[in-house]
C-alpha positions as CSV (number, residue, x, y, z in Angstrom):
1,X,17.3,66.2,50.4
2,X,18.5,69.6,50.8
3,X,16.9,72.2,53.7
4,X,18.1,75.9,54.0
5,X,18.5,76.4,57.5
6,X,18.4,79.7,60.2
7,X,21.1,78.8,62.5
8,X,21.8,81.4,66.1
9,X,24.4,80.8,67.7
10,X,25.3,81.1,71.5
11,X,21.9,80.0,72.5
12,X,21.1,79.1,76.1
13,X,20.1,75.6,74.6
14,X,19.9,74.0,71.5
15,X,16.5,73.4,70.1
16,X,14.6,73.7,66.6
17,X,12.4,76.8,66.6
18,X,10.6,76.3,63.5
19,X,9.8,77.3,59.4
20,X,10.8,80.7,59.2
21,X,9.7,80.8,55.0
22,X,11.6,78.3,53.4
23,X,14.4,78.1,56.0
24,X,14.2,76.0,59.1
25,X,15.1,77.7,62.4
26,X,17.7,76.0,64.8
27,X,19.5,77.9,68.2
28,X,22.7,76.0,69.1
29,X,24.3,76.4,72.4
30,X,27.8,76.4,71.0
31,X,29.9,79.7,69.8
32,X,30.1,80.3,66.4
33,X,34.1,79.6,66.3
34,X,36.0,76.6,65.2
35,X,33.0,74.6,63.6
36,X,31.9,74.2,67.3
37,X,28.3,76.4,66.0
38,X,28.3,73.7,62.8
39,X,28.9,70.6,64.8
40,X,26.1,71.2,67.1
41,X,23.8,71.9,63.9
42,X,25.1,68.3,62.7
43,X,24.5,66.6,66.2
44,X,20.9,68.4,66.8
45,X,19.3,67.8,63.3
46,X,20.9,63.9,63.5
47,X,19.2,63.6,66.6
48,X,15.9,65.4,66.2
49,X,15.6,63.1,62.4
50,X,17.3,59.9,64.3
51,X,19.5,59.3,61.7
52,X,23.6,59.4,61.8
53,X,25.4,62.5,62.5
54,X,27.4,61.5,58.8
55,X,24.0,61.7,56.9
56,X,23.8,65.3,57.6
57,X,26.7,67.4,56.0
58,X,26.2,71.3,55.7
59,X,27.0,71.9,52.1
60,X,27.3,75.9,52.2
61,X,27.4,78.5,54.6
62,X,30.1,77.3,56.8
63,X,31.1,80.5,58.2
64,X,27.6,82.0,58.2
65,X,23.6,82.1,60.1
66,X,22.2,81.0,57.0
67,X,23.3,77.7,55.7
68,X,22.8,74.8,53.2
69,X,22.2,71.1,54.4
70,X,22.2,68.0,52.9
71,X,20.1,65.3,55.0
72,X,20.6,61.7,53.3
73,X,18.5,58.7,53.6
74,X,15.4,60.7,54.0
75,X,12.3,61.6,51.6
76,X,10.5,64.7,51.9
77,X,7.8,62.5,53.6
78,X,9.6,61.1,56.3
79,X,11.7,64.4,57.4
80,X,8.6,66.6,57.4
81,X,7.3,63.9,60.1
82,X,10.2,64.5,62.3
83,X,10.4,68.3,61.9
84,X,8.1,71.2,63.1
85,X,4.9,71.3,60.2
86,X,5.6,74.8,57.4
């Protein structure tokens, strides 16, 4: 399943803020420098969907707020229970 995310970097903490229109809203703590911003993206939707940090892989948008994300072994179903409701 793919999910267009919202990411902001240098946040005091990282937390999901919600559906802003199609794209899901997340603040990371870390810089956005070296991957450290896209490996905290990684680690907070792995842990907020409890699956493995190697299910989610951002598929475009590396270097930039608004980024692709492939989530694997979820349906629609089960990752709409784990994130904030539309």
């Amino acid at each position: 399943m793919r999910i267009e995310l919202k990411v902001i970097p240098g946040a005091k903490q990282n937390s999901i803020v919600g559906w802003h229109g199609e794209r899901l809203k997340i603040r990371v703590a870390a810089p956005p420098e070296k991957g450290k911003a896209n490996a905290a993206v990684i680690e907070l939707l792995a842990e907020a969907l409890n699956i493995s940090k190697s299910d989610v892989r951002i598929v475009s948008g590396h270097s930039s707020s608004q980024k692709s994300v492939d989530i694997n072994g979820l349906s629609e179903e089960e990752l709409n229970r784990h994130l904030p409701e539309r």
